[in-house]
FIDODO-85739 format. One record per residue (C-alpha): x, y, z; residue in one letter; residue number from 1. Coordinates in pm, whole numbers. Example, Ala and Ser with C-alpha at 12.3 -4.5 7.8 and 13.67 -1.06 7.14 Angstrom:
BEGIN
<u->1230; v->-450; w->780; type->a; seq->1>
<u->1367; v->-106; w->714; type->s; seq->2>
//
This chain:
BEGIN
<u->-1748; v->-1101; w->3059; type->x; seq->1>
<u->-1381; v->-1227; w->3079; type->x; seq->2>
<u->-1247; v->-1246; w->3483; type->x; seq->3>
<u->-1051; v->-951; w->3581; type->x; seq->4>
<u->-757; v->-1096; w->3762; type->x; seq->5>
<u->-511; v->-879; w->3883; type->x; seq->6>
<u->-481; v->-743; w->4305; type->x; seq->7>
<u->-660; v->-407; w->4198; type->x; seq->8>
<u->-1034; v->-576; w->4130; type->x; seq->9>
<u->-1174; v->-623; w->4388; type->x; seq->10>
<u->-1047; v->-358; w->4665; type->x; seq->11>
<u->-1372; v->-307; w->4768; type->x; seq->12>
<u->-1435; v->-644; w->4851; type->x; seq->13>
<u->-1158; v->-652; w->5091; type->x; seq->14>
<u->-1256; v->-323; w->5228; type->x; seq->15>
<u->-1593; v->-455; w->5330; type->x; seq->16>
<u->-1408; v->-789; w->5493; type->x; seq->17>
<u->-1206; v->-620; w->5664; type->x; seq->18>
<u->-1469; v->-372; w->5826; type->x; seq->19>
<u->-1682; v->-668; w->5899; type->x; seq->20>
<u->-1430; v->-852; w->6070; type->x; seq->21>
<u->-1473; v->-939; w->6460; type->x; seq->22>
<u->-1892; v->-719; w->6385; type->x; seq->23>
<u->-2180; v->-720; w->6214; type->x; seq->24>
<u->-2301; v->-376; w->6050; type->x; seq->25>
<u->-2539; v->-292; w->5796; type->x; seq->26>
<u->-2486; v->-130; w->5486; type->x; seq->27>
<u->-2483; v->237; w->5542; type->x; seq->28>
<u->-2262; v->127; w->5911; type->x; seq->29>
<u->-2011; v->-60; w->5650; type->x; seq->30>
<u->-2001; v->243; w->5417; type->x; seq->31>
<u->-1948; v->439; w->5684; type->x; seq->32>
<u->-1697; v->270; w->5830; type->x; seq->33>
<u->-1493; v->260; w->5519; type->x; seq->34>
<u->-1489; v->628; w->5430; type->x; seq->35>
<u->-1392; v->710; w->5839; type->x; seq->36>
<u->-1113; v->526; w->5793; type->x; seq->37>
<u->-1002; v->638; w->5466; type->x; seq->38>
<u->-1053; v->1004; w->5541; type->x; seq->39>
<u->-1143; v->1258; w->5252; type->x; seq->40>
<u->-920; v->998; w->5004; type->x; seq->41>
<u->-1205; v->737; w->4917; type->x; seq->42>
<u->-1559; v->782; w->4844; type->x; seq->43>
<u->-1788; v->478; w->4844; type->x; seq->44>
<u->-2123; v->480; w->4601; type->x; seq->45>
<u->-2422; v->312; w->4759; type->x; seq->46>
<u->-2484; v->183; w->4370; type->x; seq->47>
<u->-2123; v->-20; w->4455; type->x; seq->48>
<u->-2192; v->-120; w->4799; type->x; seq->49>
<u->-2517; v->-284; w->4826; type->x; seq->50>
<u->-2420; v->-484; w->4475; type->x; seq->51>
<u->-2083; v->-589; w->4578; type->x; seq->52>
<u->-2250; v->-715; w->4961; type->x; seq->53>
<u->-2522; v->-915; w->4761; type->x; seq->54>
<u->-2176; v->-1061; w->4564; type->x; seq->55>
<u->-2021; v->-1147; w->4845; type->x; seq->56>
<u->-2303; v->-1301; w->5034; type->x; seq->57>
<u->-2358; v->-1541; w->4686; type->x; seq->58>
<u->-2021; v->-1606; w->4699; type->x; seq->59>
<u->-2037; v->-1753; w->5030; type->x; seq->60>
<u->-1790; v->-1492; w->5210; type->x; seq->61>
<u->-2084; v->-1329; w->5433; type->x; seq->62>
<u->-2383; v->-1425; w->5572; type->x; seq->63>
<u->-2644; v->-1179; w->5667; type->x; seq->64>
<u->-2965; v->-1140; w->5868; type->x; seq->65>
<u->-3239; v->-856; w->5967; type->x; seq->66>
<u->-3251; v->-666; w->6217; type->x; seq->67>
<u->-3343; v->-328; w->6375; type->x; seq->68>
<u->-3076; v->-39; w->6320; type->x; seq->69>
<u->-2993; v->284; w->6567; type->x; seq->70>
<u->-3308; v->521; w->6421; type->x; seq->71>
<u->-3507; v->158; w->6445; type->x; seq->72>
<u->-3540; v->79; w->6073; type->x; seq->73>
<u->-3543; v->-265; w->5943; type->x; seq->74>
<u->-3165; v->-311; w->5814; type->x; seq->75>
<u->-2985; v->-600; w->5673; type->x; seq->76>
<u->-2716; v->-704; w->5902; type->x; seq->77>
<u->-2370; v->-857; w->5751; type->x; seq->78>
<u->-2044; v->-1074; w->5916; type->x; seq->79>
<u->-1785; v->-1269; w->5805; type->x; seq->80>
<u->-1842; v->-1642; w->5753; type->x; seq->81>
<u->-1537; v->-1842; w->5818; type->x; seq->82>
<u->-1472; v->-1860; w->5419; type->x; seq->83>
<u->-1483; v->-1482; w->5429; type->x; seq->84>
<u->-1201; v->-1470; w->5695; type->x; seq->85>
<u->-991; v->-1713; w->5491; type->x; seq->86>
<u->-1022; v->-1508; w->5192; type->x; seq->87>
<u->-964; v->-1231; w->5319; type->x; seq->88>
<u->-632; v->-1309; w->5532; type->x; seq->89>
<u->-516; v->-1462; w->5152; type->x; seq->90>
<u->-648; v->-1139; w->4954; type->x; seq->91>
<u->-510; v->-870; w->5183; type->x; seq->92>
<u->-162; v->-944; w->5201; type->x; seq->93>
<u->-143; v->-1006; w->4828; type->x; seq->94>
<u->-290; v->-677; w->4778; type->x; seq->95>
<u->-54; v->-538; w->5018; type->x; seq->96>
<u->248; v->-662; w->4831; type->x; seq->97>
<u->118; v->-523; w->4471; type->x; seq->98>
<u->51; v->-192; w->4623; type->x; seq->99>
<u->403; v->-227; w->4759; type->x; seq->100>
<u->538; v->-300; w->4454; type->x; seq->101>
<u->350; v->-8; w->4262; type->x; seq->102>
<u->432; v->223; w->4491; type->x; seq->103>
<u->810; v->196; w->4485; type->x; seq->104>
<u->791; v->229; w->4090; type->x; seq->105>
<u->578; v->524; w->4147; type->x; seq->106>
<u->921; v->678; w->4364; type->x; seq->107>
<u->666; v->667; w->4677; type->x; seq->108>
<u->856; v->411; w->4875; type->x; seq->109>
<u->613; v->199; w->5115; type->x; seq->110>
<u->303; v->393; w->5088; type->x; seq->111>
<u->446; v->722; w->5121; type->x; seq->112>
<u->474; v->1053; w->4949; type->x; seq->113>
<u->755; v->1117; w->4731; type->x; seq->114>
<u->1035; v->1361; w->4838; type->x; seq->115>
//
């Protein structure tokens, strides 16, 4: 399968960096997270979490261990490895800019709604 290389692929990647960054969590905390933030806009699909945290543990970008979560389940535990924060300080703001840039074609302005 051909590399899909454009700012889009691989938003959720970034999403899960960036709600792993300065914690650890485990899955269902990370998906959590996410969809808090992102408010009734973004819905995240267990089927494309757990894959895309097994991705970027291969990949080298987290790191992960087990441990015990709130309702005292065994849970896999993910953070940031110092790759991960590299990649993701490089990813974000070029994913910034594109959205940027689609945005003001779209007549939005900077992430806004248009008039």
């Amino acid at each position: 399968m051909p590399k899909v290389d454009h700012p889009l692929y691989g938003t959720l990647n970034l999403l899960i960096l960036r709600t792993l960054e300065g914690k650890s969590l485990h899955g269902l905390e990370i998906l959590r997270t996410i969809e808090a933030a992102a408010g009734e806009d973004l819905r995240i699909e267990e089927g494309a979490l757990y894959p895309a945290l097994h991705r970027l543990e291969r990949d080298g970008l987290l790191e992960s261990e087990w441990g015990l979560s709130e309702q005292r389940r065994r849970a896999r535990y993910y953070r940031l490895t110092r790759a991960g924060r590299e990649h993701l300080e490089r990813e974000a703001s070029g994913w910034l800019r594109h959205a940027d840039a689609v945005a003001r074609v779209l007549g939005a302005g900077r992430f806004g709604a248009k008039p």
